[in-house]
C-alpha positions as CSV (number, residue, x, y, z in Angstrom):
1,X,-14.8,-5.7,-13.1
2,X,-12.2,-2.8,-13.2
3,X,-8.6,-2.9,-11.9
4,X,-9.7,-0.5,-9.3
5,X,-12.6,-2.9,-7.8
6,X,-12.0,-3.8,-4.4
7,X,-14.6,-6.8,-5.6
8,X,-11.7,-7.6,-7.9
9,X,-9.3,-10.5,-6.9
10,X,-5.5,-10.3,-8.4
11,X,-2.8,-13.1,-8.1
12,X,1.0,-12.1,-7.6
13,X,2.6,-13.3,-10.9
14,X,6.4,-13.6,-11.4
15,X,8.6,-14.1,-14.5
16,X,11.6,-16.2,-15.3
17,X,13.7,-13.2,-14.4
18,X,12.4,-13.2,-11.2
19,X,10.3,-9.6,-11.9
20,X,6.8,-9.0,-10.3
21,X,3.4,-8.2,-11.1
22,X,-0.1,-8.8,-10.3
23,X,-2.1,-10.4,-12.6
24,X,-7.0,-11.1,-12.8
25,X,-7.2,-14.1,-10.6
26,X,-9.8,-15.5,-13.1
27,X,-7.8,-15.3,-15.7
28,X,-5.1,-17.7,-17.0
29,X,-1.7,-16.5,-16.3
30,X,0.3,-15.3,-19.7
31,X,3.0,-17.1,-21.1
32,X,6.1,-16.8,-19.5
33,X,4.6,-16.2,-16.1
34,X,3.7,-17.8,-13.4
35,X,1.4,-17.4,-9.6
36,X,3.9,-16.8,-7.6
37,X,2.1,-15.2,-4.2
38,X,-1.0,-14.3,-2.9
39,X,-4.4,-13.5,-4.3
40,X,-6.3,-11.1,-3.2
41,X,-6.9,-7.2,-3.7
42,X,-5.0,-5.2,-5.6
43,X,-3.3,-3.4,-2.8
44,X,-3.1,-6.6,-1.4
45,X,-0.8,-7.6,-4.1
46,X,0.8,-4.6,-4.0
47,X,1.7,-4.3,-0.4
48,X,3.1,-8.0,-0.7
49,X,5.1,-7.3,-3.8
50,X,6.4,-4.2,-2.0
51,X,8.3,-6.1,0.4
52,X,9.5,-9.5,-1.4
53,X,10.6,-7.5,-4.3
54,X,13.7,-5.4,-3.1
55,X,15.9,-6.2,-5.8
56,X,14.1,-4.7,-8.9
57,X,17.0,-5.8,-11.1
58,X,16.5,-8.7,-13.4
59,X,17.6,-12.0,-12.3
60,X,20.3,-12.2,-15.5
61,X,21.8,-8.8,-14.2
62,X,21.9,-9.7,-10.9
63,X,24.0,-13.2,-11.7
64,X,26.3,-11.1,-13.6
65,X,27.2,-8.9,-10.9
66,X,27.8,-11.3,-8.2
């Protein structure tokens, strides 16, 4: 299993400042994240974090500017 398999399954994981990543579906989640989205490839993953994620900016900066 290689995080280039397209037999590999990844879960969209999210932190508590509202950041993205993609994280082994068989694994447990690290601390201070959470499944947060799909499972599924890794472009899978990708293509969904692509287009929930369109503020990059952490959730502590983006409460300070509005």
């Amino acid at each position: 299993m290689g995080i280039d398999d397209t037999d590999t399954v990844f879960q969209v994981v999210t932190n508590e400042q509202d950041q993205y990543s993609i994280w082994f579906a068989d694994r447990a989640v690290p601390a201070g994240w959470a499944a947060n989205g799909p499972a599924g490839t890794k472009q899978e993953c990708l293509k969904h974090i692509e287009r929930v994620w369109t503020d990059m900016r952490p959730r502590s900066v983006r409460e300070r500017s509005a």
